[in-house]
C-alpha positions as CSV (number, residue, x, y, z in Angstrom):
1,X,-16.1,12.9,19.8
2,X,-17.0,12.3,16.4
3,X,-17.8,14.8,13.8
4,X,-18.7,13.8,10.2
5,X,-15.7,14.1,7.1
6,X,-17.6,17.1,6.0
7,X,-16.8,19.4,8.3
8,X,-14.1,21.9,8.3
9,X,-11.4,21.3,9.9
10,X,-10.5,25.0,10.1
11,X,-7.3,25.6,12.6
12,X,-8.0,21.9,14.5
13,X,-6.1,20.5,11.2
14,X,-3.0,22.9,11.4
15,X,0.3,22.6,13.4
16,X,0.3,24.2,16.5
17,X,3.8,24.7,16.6
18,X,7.4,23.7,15.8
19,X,7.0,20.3,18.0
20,X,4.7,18.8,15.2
21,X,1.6,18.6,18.1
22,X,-2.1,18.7,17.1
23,X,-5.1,20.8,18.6
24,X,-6.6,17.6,21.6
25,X,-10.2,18.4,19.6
26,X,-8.8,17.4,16.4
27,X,-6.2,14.3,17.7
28,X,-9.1,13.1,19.4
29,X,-11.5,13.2,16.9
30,X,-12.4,9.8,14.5
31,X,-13.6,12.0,11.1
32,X,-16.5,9.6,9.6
33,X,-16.6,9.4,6.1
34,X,-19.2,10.0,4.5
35,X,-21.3,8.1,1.7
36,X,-19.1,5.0,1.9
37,X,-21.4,2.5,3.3
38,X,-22.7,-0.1,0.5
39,X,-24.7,-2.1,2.7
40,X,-28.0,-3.0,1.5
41,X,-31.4,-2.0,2.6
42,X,-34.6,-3.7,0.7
43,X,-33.7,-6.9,0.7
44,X,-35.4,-9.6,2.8
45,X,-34.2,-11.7,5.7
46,X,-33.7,-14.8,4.2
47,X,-32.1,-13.1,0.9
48,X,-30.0,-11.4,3.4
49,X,-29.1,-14.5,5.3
50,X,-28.1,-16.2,1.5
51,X,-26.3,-13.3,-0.1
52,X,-24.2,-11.6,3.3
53,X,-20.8,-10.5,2.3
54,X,-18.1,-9.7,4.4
55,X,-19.5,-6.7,6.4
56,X,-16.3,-4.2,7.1
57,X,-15.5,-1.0,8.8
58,X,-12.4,1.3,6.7
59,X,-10.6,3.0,9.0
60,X,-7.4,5.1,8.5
61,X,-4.9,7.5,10.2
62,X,-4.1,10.8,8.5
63,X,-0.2,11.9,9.0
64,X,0.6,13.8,5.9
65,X,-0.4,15.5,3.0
66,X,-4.0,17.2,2.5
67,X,-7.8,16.3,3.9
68,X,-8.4,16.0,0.6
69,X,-5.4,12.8,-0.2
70,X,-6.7,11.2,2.7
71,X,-10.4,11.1,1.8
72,X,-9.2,9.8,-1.6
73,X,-7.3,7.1,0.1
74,X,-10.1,5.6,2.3
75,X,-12.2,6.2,-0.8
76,X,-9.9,3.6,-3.0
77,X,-9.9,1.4,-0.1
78,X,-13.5,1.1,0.1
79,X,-13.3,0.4,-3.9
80,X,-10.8,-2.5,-3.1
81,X,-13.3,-3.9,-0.5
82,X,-16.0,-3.9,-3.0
83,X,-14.0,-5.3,-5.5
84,X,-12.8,-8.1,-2.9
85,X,-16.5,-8.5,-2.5
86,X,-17.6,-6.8,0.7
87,X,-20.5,-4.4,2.2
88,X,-18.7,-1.5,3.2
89,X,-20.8,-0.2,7.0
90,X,-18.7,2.6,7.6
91,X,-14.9,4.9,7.1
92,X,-13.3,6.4,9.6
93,X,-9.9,8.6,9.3
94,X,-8.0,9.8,12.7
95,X,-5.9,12.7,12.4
96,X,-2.5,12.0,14.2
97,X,1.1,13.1,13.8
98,X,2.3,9.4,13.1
99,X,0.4,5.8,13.2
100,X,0.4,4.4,16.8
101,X,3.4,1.8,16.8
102,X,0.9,-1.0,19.4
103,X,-2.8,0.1,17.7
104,X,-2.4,1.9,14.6
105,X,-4.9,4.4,16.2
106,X,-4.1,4.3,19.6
107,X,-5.2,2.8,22.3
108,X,-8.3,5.0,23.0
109,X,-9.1,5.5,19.5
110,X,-8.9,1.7,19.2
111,X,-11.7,1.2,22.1
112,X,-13.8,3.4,20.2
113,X,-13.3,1.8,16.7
114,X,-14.7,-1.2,18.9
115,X,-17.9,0.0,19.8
116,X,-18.5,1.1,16.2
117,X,-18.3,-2.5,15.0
118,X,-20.3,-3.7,17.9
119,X,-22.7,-1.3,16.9
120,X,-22.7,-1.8,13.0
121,X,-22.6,-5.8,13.3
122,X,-19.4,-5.3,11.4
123,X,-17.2,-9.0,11.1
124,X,-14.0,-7.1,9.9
125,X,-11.7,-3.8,9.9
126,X,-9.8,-2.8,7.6
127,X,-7.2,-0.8,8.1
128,X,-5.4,1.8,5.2
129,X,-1.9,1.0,5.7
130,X,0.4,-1.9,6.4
131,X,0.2,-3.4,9.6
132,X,3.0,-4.8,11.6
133,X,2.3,-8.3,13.3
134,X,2.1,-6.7,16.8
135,X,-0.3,-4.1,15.4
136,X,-2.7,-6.7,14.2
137,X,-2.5,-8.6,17.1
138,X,-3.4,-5.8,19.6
139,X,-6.0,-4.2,17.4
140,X,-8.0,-8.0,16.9
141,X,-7.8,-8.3,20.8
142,X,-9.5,-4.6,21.1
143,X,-11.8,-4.5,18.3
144,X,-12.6,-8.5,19.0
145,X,-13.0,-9.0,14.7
146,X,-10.6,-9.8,12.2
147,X,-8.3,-7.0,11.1
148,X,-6.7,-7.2,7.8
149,X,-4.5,-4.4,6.3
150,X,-4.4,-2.7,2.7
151,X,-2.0,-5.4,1.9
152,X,-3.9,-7.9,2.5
153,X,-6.6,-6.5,0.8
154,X,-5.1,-6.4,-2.3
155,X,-3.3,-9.6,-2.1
156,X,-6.8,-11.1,-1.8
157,X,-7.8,-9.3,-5.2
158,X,-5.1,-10.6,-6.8
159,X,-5.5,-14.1,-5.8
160,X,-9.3,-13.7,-6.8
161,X,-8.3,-12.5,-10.4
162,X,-5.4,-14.9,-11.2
163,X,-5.9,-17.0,-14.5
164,X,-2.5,-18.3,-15.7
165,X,-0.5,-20.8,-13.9
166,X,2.0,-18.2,-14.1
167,X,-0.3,-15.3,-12.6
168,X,-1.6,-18.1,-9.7
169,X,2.3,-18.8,-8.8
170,X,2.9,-15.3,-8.0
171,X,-0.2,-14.6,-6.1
172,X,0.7,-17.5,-3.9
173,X,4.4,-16.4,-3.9
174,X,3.6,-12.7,-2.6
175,X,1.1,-13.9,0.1
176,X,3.1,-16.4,1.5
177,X,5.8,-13.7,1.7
178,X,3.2,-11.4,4.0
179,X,2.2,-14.2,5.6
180,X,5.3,-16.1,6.9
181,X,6.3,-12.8,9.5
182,X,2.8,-13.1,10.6
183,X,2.3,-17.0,11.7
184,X,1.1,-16.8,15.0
185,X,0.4,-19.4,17.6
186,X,-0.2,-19.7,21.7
187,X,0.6,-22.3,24.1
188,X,0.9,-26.2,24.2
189,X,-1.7,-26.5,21.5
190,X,1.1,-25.4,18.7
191,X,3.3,-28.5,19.8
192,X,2.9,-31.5,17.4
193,X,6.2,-33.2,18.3
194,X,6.5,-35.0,21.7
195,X,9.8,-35.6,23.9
196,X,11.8,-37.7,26.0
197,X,11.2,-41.6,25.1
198,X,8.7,-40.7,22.3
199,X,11.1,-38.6,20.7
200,X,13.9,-40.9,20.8
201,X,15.3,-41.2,24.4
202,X,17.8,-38.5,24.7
203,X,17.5,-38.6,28.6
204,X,17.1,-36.0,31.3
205,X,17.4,-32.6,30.1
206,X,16.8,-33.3,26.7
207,X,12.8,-33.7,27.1
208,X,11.1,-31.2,25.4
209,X,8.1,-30.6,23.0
210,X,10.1,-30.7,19.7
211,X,9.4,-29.0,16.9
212,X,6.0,-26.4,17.4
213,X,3.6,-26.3,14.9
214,X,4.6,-22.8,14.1
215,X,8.1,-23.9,13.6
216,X,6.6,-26.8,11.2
217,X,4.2,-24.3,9.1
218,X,7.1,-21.7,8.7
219,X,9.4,-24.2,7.4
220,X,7.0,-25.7,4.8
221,X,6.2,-22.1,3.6
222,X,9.5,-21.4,3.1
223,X,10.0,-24.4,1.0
224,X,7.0,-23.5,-0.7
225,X,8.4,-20.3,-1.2
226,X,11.7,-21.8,-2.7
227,X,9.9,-23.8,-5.0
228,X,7.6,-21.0,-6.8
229,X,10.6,-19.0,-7.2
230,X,12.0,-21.9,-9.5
231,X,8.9,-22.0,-10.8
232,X,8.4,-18.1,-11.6
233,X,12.1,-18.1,-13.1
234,X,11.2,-20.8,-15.4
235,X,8.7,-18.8,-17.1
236,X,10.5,-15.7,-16.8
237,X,13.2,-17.2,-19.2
238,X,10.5,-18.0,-21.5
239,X,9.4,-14.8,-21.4
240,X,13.0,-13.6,-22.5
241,X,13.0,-15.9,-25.2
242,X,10.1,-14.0,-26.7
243,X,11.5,-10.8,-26.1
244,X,15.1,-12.0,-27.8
245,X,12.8,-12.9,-31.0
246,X,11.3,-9.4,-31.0
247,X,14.6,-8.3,-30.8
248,X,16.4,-10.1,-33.5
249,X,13.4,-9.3,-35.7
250,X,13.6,-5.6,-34.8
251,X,10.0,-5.4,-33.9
252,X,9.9,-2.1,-31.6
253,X,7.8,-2.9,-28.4
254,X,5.5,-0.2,-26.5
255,X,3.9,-1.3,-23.1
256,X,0.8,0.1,-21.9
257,X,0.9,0.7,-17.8
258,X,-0.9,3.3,-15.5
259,X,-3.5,3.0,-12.7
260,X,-5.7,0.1,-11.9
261,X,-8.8,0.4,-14.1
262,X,-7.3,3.8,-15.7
263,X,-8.4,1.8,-19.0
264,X,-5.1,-0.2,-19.9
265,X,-6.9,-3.0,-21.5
266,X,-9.9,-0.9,-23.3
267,X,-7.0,1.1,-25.0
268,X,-5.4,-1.9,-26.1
269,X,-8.6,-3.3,-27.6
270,X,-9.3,-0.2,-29.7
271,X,-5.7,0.5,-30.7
272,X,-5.8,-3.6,-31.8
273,X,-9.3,-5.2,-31.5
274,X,-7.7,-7.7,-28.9
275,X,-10.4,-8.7,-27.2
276,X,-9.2,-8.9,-23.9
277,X,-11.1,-8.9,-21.1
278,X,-12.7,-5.2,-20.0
279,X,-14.3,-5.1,-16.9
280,X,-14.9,-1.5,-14.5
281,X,-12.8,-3.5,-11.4
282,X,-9.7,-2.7,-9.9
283,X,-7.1,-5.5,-11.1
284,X,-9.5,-7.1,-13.3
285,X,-6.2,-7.5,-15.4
286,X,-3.4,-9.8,-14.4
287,X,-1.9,-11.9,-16.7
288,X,-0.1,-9.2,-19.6
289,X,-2.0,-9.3,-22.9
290,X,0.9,-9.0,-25.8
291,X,-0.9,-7.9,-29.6
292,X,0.6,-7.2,-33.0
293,X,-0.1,-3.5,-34.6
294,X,0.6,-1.0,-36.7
295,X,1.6,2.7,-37.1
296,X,-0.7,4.7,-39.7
297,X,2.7,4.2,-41.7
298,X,2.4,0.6,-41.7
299,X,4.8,-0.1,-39.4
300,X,4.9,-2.7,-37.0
301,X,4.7,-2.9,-33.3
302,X,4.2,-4.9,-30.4
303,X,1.3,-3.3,-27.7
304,X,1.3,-5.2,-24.1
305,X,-0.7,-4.7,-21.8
306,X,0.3,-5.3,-18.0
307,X,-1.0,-5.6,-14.5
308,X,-2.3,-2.1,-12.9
309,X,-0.5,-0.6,-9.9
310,X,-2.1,0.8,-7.3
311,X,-1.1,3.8,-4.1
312,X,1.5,1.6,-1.8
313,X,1.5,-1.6,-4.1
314,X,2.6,-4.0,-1.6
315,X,6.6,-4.6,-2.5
316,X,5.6,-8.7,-1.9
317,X,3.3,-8.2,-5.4
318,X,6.8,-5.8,-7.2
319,X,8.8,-8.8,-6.3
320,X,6.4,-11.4,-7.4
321,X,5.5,-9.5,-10.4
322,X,8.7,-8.7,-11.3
323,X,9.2,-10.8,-14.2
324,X,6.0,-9.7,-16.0
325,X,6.4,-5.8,-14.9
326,X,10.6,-6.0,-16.7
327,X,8.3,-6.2,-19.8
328,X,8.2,-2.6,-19.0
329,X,11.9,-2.2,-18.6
330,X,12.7,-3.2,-21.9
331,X,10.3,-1.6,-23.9
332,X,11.1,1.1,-26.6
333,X,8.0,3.2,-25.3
334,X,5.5,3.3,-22.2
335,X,2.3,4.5,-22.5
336,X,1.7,5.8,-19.4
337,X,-2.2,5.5,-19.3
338,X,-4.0,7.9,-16.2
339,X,-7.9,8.1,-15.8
340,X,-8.6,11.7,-16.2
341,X,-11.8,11.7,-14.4
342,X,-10.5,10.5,-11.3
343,X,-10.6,12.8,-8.5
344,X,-6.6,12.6,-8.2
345,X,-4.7,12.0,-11.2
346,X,-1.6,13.4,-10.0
347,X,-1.2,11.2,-7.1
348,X,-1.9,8.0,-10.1
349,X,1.1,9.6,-11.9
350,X,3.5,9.5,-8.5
351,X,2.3,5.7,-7.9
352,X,3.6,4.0,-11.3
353,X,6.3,6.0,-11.6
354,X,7.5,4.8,-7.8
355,X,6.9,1.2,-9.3
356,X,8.7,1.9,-12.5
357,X,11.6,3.3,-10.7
358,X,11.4,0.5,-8.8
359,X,11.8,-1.9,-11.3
360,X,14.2,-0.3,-13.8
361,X,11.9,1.2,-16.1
362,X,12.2,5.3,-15.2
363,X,15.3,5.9,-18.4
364,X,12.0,4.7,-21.0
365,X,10.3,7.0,-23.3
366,X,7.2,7.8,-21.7
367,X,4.3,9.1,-23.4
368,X,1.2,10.2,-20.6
369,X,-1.7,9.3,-22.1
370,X,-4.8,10.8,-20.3
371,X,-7.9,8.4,-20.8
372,X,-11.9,8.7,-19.6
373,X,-11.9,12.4,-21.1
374,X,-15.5,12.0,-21.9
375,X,-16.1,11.7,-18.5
376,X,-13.4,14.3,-17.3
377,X,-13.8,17.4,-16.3
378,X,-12.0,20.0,-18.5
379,X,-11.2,22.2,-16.3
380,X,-9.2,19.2,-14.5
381,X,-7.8,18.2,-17.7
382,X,-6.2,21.5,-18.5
383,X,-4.0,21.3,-15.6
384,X,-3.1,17.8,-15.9
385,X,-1.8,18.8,-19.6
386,X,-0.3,21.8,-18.0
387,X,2.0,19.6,-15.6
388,X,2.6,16.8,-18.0
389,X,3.6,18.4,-21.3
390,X,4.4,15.2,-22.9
391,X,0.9,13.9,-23.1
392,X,-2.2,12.9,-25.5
393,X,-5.8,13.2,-25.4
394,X,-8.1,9.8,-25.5
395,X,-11.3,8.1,-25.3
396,X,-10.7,4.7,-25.4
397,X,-15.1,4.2,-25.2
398,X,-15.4,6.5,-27.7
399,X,-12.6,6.7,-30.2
400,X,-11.3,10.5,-29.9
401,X,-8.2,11.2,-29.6
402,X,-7.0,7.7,-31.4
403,X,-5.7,8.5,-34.7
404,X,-3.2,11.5,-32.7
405,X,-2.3,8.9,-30.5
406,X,-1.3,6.3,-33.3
407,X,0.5,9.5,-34.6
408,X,2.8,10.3,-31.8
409,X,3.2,6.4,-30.8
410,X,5.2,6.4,-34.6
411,X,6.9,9.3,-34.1
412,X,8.4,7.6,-30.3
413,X,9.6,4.6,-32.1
414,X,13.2,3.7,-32.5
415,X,14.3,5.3,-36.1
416,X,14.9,2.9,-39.1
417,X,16.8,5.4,-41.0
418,X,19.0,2.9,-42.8
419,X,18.4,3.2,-46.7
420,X,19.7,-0.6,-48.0
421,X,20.0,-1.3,-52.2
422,X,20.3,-5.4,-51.9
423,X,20.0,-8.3,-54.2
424,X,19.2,-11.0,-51.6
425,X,20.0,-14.7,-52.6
426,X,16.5,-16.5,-52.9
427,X,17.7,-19.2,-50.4
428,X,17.9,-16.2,-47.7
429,X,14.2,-15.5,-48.3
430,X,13.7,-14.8,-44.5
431,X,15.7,-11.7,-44.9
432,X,13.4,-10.7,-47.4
433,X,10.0,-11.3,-45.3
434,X,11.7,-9.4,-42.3
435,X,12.7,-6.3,-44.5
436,X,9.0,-6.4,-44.9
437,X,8.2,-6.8,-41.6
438,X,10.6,-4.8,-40.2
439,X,11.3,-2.3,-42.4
440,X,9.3,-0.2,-45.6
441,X,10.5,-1.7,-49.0
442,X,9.8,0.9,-51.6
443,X,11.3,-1.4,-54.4
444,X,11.3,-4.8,-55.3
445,X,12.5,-6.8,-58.5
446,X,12.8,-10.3,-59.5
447,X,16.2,-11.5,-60.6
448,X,17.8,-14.8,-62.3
449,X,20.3,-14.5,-58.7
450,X,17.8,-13.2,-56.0
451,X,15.4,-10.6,-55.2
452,X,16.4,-6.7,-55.1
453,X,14.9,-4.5,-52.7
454,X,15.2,-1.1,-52.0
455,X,13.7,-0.5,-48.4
456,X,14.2,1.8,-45.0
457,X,15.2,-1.1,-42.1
458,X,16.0,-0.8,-38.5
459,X,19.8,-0.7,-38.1
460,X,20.4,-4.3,-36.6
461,X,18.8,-5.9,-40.4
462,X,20.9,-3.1,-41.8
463,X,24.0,-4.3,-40.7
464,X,22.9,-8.8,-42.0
465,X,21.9,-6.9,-45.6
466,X,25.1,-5.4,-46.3
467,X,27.0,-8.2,-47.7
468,X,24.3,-7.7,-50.3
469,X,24.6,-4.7,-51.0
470,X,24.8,-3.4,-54.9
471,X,25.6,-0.1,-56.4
């Protein structure tokens, strides 16, 4: 039976007892979900026939946690699907104890989910969790549509959004990674290599169809595969280069990461006037975005701006990514940027720091800062500050909350306590532009030998100044 997300589930969504089992009512129920559908209404035939999306049916199983995570879940999903450009028709959740290993909602469930799409004129199901190969096999032979998976979902986003070459090489990389377990192929129509006397003549017992298409298209993805890695590691060195510069000029480096479309890229454009692309989509940013700023001291810094992460970021994207998410691994300081209007911020905070752990980057400073509050509720807000102490305040539309955050971004840099008294030769001028780049020269004289400065630098141009040092 079907009963609308809405309803209670009063003691139907409880443990019966120690052995994990569900009430039948509530195992057997598929929970519609409410106000997902997208599809439109007053639009003509013939306009209908021109602009038709993708028409898809959400449906996820609920193992863990609350009603509440769950809804959010199918709720992101149907964002995704939008954003991947399709007419959501309908979200379904099944409450089970664990997903079914052959159907992801079991068999019955499955035949259900079947007549739904029959009966929506859906052309696809998407399912909120990573499907194995046999599972997407066995549910496209019940539900007779295509079937992708979350992963796929998002893979398809990212491939939409990819700009760079270096972007579009690890798109490709992470779906041809999901893809190569899941080449499939049936009968003699997968052969492309005859036998016997065509194949060379290797006599009786050696006649055989040869190498199967399959076998062909999993070999050239692997090659494939090999080449974009050489490809990805070449501009990953180049990216080191420019962090080595950053380095050697002691220019401290703070990396803005959070949530897809938390507001990563509007913060950067009103903390630098960047320009980057703003856009309300999930992903709409891809390739990092690295800007020059300043402290209200005048010191300063470099503000990058990375790819979003999302609830169960596929581990193909973390290991195409990786290069541009280490940017996040050696900063000085993350800002850890969480839309405070969403309807879970908590569950945002768990998701980046999982991806930040897995890349290296949980021993970073981290400064939370909570975005959208113009559009937050404060209630909400108050017990997100509650749990995260370490946190700031913003409107990156509006502007409040800037200036603090400027504040506390200069107070989590590295400290340039070194006091240096130097006469610098004026053949090492470069010294002299870095101490003001670097550093905050309070003095400056003009000699017959060099310049003097009296400045506050970062320990690493402390340490080239010495051997002109004066009393």
């Amino acid at each position: 039976m079907r009963t609308t997300f809405g309803e209670r589930f009063g003691t139907a969504g409880d443990l019966n007892n120690a052995t994990g089992d569900y009430d039948l009512e509530d195992r057997h129920a598929l929970r519609r979900v409410a106000g997902l559908s997208t599809e439109l209404t007053d639009i003509t035939e013939v306009e209908y026939r021109t602009l038709r999306l993708e028409r898809v049916v959400l449906i996820g199983v609920w193992t863990e946690g609350t009603q509440e995570s769950a809804e959010n879940s199918l709720l992101e999903l149907s964002r995704l699907a939008e954003t991947a450009g399709s007419v959501v028709l309908d979200g379904l959740i099944q409450r089970r104890g664990r997903v079914d290993p052959a159907t992801y909602v079991g068999a019955g469930k499955a035949s259900e989910l079947a007549g739904i799409v029959s009966a929506t004129g859906a052309d696809t199901v998407i399912c909120d969790g990573e499907l194995s190969p046999s599972q997407l096999r066995r549910l496209e032979g019940v539900v007779k549509v295509k079937v992708i998976d979350r992963t796929a979902l998002i893979l398809d986003i990212f491939a939409q959004h990819a700009k760079s070459r270096e972007g579009k090489a690890q798109v490709e990389l992470a779906q041809l990674q999901y893809m190569l377990p899941r080449l499939r192929g049936w009968g003699e129509s997968m052969s492309r290599q005859a036998g016997g006397r065509v194949a060379g003549g290797g006599g009786i017992g050696t006649r055989g169809p040869g190498e199967t298409k399959i076998e062909t298209d999993r070999r050239r993805i692997r090659t494939r595969i090999s080449r974009l890695r050489g490809e990805i590691a070449g501009f990953k060195i180049g990216r080191e280069v420019q962090r080595g510069q950053r380095r050697r000029h002691a220019v401290p480096s703070v990396v803005i990461a959070g949530y897809t479309n938390a507001g990563k890229s509007s913060l950067l454009n009103a903390l630098t006037g960047a320009g980057v692309l703003v856009e309300d989509a999930l992903f709409a940013t891809l390739d990092p975005s690295v800007r020059r700023a300043k402290t209200p001291g005048g010191r300063p810094f470099t503000l990058t701006d990375t790819v979003g992460f999302v609830r169960h970021l596929p581990h193909q994207l973390v290991d195409a990514f990786r290069s541009t998410l280490e940017e996040a691994k050696d900063a000085d300081l993350i800002l850890h940027v969480v839309d405070g209007s969403d309807a879970d911020p908590q569950a945002q905070l768990v998701a980046v720091r999982e991806v930040l752990a897995e890349i290296g980057a949980q021993n970073v400073p981290e400064l939370v800062v909570i975005n959208k509050i113009d559009d937050a509720d404060p209630v909400a807000l108050k017990a997100l500050q509650l749990r995260e102490r370490n946190c700031v305040l913003v409107s990156a539309k509006t502007g409040e909350g800037l200036d603090g955050l400027r504040a506390v971004i200069e107070e989590g840099l590295p400290d340039r306590d070194h006091v240096v008294r130097v006469s610098v030769p004026y053949s090492r001028g470069d010294l002299v532009a870095r101490a003001h780049e670097a550093g905050e020269v309070t003095r400056t004289e003009h000699g017959p030998d060099g310049t003097f400065l009296e400045a506050r630098v970062p320990p690493e141009l402390a340490a080239e100044l010495q051997r002109f040092a004066v009393a």
